[in-house]
C-alpha positions as CSV (number, residue, x, y, z in Angstrom):
1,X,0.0,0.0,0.0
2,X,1.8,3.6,-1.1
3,X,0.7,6.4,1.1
4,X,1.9,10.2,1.2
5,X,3.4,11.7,4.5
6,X,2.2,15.3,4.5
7,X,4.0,17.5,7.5
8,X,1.5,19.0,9.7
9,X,4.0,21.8,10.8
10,X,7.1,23.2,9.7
11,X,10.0,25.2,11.7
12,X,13.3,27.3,11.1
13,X,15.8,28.6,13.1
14,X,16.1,31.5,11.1
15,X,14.4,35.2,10.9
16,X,15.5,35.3,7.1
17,X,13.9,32.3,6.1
18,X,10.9,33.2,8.2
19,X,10.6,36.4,6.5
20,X,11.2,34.8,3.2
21,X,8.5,32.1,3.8
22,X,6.2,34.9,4.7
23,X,6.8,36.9,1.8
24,X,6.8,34.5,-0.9
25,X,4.6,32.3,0.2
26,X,1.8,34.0,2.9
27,X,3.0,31.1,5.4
28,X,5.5,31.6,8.7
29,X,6.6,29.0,10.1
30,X,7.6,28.6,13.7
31,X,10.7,30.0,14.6
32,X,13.0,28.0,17.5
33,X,16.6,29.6,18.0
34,X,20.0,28.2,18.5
35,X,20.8,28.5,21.9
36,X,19.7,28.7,25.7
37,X,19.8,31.3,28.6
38,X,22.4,29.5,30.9
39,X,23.8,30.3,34.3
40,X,27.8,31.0,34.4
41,X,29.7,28.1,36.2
42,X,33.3,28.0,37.0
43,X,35.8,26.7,34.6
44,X,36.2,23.2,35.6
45,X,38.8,20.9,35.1
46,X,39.3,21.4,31.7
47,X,39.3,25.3,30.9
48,X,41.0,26.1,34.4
49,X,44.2,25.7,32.9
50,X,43.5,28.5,30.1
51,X,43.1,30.9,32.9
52,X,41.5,33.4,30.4
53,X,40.1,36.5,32.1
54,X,35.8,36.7,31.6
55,X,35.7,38.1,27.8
56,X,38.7,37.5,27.1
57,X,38.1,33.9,25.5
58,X,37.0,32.7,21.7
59,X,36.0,29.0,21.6
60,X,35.8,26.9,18.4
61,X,33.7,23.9,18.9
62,X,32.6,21.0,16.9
63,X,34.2,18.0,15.3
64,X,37.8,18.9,13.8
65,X,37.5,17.0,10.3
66,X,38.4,19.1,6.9
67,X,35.2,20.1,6.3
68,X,34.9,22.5,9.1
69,X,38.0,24.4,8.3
70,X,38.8,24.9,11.7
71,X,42.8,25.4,10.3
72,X,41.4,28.4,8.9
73,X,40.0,29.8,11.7
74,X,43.3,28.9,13.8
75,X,45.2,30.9,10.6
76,X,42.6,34.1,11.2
77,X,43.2,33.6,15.1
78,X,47.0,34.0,14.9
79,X,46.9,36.3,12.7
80,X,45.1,39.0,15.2
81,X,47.3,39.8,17.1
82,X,45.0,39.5,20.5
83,X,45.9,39.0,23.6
84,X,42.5,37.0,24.1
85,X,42.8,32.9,24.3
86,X,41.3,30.6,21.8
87,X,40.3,27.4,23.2
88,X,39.5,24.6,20.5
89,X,37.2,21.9,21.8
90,X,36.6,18.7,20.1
91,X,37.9,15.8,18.4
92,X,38.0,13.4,15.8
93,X,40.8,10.2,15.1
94,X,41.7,12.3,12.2
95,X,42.6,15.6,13.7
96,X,46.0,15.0,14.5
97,X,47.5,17.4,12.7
98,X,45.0,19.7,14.0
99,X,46.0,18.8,17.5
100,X,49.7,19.4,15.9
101,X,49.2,22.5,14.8
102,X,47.6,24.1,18.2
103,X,50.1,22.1,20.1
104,X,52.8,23.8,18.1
105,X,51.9,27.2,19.5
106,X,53.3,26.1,22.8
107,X,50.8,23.2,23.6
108,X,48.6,25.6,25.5
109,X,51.6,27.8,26.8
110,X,50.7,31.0,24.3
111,X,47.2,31.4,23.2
112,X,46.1,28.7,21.4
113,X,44.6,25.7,23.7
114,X,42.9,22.3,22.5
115,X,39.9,21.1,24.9
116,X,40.0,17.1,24.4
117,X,36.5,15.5,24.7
């Protein structure tokens, strides 16, 4: 027996496409964000060591394969100039020469740290 699934509701975590669905097509769907109201917490075990000052820390996160281009943003990082930390946290058994190229900045000694999860 073939049947057809018809969605009852649609989402997006986007204004634009929100806008753009209301525009184009009288409809809006429901719009959930990215993100959550959370309440600080110390650094734990992990990010003590960093010992970066409150807004005075960039974080990349996500799994550190090629198609993230996290080397680029490591590149971009360096190439500021900042006295801020960047902390990478993630992992993947082919990052190594991700972890080589943080580690290479002093393996968390200048400002350039790797998280491992």
């Amino acid at each position: 027996m073939a049947g057809t699934w018809v969605p009852t509701a649609y989402l997006t975590d986007s204004r634009a496409v929100q806008a753009y669905y209301r525009a184009h097509f009288k409809s809006e769907p429901a719009y959930i964000p990215y993100g959550s109201d959370v309440e600080p917490l110390p650094p734990g075990r992990y990010f003590a060591p960093v010992r970066a000052p409150a807004g005075r820390l960039h974080t990349v996160r996500g799994r550190l394969v090629p198609e993230n281009n996290v080397h680029h943003l490591l590149e971009a990082f360096r190439g500021l100039g900042t006295d801020k930390r960047c902390v990478v946290v993630g992992d993947a058994p082919y990052g190594r020469s991700l972890h080589c190229r943080i580690e290479g900045d002093g393996g968390g000694a200048g400002n350039l740290h790797r998280v491992p999860v």
